[in-house]
C-alpha positions as CSV (number, residue, x, y, z in Angstrom):
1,X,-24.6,54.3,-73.6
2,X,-26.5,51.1,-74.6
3,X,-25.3,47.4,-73.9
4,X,-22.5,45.4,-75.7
5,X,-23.1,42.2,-77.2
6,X,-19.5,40.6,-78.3
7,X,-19.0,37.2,-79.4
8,X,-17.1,34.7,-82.1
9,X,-19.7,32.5,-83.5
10,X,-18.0,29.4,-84.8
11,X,-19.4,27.6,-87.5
12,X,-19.0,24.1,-85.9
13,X,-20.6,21.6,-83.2
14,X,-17.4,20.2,-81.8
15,X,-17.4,22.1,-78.7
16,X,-14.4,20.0,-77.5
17,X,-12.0,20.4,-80.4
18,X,-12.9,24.6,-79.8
19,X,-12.2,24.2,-76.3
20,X,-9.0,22.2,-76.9
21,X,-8.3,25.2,-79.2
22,X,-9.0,27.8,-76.7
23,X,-7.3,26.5,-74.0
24,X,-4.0,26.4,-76.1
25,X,-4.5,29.9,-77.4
26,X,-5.8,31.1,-74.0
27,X,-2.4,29.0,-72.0
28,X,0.0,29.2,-75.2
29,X,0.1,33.4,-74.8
30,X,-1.0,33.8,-70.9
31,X,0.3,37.5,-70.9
32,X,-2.3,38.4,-73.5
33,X,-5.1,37.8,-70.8
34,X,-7.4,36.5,-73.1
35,X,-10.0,34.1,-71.8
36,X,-13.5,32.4,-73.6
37,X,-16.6,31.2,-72.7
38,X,-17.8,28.4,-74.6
39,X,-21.4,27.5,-74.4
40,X,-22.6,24.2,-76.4
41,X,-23.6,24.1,-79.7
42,X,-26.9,25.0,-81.4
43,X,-28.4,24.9,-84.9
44,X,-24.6,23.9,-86.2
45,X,-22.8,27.3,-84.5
46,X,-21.0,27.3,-81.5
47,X,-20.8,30.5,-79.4
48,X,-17.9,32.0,-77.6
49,X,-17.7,35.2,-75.7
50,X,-14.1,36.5,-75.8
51,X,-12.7,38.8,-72.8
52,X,-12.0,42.6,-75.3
53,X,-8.2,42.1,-76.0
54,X,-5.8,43.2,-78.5
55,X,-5.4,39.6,-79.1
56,X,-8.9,38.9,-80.0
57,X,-8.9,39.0,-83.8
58,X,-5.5,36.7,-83.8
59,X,-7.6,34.4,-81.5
60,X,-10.1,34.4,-84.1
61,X,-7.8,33.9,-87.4
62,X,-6.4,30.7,-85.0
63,X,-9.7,29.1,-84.1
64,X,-10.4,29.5,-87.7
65,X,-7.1,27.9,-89.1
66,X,-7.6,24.9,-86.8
67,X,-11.1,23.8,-86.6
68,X,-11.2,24.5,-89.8
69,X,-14.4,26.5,-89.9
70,X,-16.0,30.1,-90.6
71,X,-16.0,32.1,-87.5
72,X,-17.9,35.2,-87.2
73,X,-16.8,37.8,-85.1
74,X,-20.0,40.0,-84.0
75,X,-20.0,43.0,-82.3
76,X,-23.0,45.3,-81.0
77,X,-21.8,48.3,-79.6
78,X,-23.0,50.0,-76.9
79,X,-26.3,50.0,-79.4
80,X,-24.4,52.3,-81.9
81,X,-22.6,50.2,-84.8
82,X,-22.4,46.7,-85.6
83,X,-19.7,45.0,-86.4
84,X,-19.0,41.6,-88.1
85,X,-15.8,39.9,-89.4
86,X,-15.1,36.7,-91.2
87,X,-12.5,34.3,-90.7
88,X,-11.8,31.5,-92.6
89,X,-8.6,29.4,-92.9
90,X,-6.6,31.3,-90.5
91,X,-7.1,34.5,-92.9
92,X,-9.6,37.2,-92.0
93,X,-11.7,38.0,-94.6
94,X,-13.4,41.8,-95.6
95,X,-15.7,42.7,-92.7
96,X,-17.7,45.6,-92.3
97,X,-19.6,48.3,-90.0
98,X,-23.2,49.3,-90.1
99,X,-25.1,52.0,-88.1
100,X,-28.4,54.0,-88.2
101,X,-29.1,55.9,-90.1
102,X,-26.6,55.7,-92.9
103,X,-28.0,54.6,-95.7
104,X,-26.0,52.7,-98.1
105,X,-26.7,52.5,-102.1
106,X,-24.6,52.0,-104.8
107,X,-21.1,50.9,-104.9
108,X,-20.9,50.8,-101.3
109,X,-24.3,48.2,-101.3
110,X,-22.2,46.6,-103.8
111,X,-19.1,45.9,-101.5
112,X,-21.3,45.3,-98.4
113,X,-23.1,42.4,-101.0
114,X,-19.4,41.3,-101.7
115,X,-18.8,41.0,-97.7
116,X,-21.7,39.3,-97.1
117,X,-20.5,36.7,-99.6
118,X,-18.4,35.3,-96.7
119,X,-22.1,33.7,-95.3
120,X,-22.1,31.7,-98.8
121,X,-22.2,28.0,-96.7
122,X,-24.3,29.3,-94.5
123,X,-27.0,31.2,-96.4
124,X,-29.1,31.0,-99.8
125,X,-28.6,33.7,-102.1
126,X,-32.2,35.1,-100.9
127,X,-31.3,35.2,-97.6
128,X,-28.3,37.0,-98.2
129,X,-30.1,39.2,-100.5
130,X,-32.5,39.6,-97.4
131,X,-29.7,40.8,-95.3
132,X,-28.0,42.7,-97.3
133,X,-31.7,44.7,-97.8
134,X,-31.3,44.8,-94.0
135,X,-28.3,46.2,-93.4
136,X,-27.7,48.7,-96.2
137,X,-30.8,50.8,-95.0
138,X,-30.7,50.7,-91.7
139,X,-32.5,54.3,-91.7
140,X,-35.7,52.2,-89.8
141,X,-33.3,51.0,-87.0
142,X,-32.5,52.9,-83.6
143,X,-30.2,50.5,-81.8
144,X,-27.2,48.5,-83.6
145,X,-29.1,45.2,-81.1
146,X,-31.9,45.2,-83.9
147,X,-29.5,44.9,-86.9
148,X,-27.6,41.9,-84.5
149,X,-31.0,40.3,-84.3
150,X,-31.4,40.8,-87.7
151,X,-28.6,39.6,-88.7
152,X,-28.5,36.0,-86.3
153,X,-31.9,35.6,-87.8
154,X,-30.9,35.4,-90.6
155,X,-27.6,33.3,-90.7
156,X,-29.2,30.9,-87.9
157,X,-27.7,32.5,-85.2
158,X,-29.1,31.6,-81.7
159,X,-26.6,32.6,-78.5
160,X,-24.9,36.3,-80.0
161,X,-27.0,38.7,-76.7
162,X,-24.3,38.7,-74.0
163,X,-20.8,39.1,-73.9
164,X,-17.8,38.1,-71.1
165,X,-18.2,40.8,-69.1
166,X,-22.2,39.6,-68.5
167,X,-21.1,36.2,-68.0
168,X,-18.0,36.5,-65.8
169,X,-20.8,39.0,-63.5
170,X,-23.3,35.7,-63.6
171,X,-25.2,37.2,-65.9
172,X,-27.1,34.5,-68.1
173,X,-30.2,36.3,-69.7
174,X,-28.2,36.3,-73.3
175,X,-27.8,32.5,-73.4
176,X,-30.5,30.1,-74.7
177,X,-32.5,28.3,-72.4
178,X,-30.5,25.1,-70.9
179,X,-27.3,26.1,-72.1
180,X,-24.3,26.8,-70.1
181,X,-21.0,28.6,-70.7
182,X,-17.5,27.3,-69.1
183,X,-14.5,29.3,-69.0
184,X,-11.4,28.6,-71.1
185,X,-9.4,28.2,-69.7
186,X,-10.5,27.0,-66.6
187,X,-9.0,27.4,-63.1
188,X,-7.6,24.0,-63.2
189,X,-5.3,24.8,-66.3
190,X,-4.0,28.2,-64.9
């Protein structure tokens, strides 16, 4: 069992409007237990680390729907499989799995290239070519953390290597230098 990297990337540098968001997700369904942190913004995506919930795809389509913005949902798993989901507009869009060493060709290259399509604002078409090279031949690649670096390469991606779990334990060795995550809510709104 290798570490877990979870986080929803939010294609935005309004921390406060995501926060304000968060907060009325996090206080607006209170039995769902889900809570965020939010660190500050970098390179034009801000990172939150969801607590795992049911709820945490819903959370996503919300954030999406108001702030208006692509959020990307990314998640290393214990090392084995990444996974990564778009949402835009309050509507998730086709996401996708990738794991050593299954090699993709064909039509399924073709559908992971139609997935990938999602990143369109985000990255060139070489870029996207570059990932998609990447991640359909992942034959090279041990641990699902190297695709996730690949990938935030990439897309521009600079604060995807912790999760909640690290960060509620005080935990800061995923976050970029200087930046700092609060908790959504925080312990003045519960």
């Amino acid at each position: 069992m290798g570490a877990t990297y979870l986080s929803m990337q939010l294609r935005t540098e309004d921390r406060d409007a995501a926060v304000a968001a968060l907060e009325t997700i996090a206080t607006t369904d209170v039995a769902s237990g889900v809570r965020f942190y939010v660190a500050e913004p970098i390179g034009g995506w801000l990172a939150v680390y969801p607590n795992f919930t049911p709820e945490l795809e819903r959370s996503a389509k919300t954030v999406s729907l108001n702030l208006g913005c692509l959020v990307v949902l990314l998640l290393s798993a214990d090392e084995d499989d990444l996974y990564c989901m778009f949402f835009r507009g309050g509507k998730q869009l086709p996401w996708f799995k990738v794991g050593a060493p299954r090699k993709r060709t064909g039509k399924e290259r073709e559908k992971l290239a139609a997935k990938l399509e999602a990143l369109v604002d985000v990255c060139d078409a070489d870029d996207r070519s570059r990932l998609l090279a990447i991640l359909a031949d992942p034959t090279g690649v041990s641990f699902s953390s190297e695709l996730l670096r690949a990938f935030c390469e990439i897309v521009g991606i600079r604060n995807a290597f912790t999760s909640f779990e690290y960060l509620q334990r005080g935990e800061r060795d995923g976050l970029e230098a200087g930046v700092e995550a609060i908790l959504v809510p925080s312990a003045s709104s519960t």
